[in-house]
C-alpha positions as CSV (number, residue, x, y, z in Angstrom):
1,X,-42.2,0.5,29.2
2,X,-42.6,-3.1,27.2
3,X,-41.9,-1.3,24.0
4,X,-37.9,-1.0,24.9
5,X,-37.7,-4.4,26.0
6,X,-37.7,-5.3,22.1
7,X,-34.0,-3.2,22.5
8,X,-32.4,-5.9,25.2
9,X,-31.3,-8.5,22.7
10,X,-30.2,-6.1,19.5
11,X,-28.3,-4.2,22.5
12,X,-26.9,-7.3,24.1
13,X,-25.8,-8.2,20.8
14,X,-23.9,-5.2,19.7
15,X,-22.0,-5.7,22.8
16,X,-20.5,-8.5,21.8
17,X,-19.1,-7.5,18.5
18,X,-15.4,-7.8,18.4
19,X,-13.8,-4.8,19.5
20,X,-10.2,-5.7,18.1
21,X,-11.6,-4.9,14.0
22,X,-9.2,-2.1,13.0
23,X,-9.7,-0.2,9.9
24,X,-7.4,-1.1,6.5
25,X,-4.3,0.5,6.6
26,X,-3.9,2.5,3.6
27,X,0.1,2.8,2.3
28,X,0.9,5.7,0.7
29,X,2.2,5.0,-3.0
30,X,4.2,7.2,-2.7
31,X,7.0,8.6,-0.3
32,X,6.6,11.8,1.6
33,X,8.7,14.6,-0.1
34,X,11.1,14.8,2.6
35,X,12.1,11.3,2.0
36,X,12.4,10.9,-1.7
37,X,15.8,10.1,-1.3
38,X,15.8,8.5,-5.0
39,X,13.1,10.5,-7.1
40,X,10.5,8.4,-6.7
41,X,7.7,11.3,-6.8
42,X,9.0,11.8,-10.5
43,X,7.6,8.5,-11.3
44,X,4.3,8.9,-10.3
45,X,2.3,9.0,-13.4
46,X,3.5,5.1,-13.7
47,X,1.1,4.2,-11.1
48,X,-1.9,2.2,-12.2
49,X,0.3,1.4,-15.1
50,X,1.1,-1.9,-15.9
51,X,4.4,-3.5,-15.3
52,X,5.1,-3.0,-19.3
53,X,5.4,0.6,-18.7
54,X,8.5,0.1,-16.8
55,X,10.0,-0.3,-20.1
56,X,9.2,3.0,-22.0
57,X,11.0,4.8,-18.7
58,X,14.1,5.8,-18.4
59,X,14.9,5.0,-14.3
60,X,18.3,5.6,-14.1
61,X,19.0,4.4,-11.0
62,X,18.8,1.3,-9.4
63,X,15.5,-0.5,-9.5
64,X,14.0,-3.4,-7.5
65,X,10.7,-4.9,-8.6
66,X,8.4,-6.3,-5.8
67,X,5.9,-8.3,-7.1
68,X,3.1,-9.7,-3.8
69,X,4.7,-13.0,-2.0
70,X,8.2,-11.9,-3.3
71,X,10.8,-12.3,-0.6
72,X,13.0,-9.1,-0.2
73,X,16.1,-8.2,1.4
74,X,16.0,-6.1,4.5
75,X,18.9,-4.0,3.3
76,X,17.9,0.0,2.6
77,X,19.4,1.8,-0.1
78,X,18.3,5.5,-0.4
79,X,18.6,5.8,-4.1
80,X,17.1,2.7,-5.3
81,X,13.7,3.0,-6.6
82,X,11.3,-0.2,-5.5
83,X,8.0,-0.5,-7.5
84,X,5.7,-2.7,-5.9
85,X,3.5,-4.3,-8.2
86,X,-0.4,-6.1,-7.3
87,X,-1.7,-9.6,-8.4
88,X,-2.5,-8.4,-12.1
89,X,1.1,-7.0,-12.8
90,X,0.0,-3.4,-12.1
91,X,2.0,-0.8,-10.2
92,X,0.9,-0.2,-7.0
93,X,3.4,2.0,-5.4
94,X,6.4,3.6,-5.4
95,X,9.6,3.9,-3.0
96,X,13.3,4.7,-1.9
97,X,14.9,2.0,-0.4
């Protein structure tokens, strides 16, 4: 019996971890197929690309580059094409809207 009571603290402890810690959540990069309103699955092999690649595509649609801190417009357009680009000027993901 003295041999659990080594348990009563580590248990004690554990039930005091914060239970509010949610997992990441993961974005897609890209949209789901029924909502690639502006071809934005075409464009996939540009992720992980730097931003420079953006200029050896041909997007011919409109395009709205979302770099992290940018402020952007709340307004949805189904065929623009926003590329959302990390801290090192990499794209990150791809979207209508």
């Amino acid at each position: 019996m003295k041999r659990f009571f080594w348990m009563i603290p580590a248990v004690s402890l554990w039930a005091c971890a914060p239970i509010d810690a949610q997992p990441p959540q993961i974005t897609p990069a890209l949209p789901d197929v029924g909502a690639d309103t502006c071809g934005a699955r075409s464009h996939a092999l540009l992720i992980g690309q730097p931003m420079t690649a953006l200029h050896r595509t041909a997007i011919l649609k409109p395009v709205r580059v979302i770099r992290p801190d940018t402020m952007v417009t709340m307004d949805y357009l189904e065929h623009r094409v926003n590329i959302y680009l990390d801290a090192n000027d990499r794209i990150e993901a791809i979207s209508c809207g």
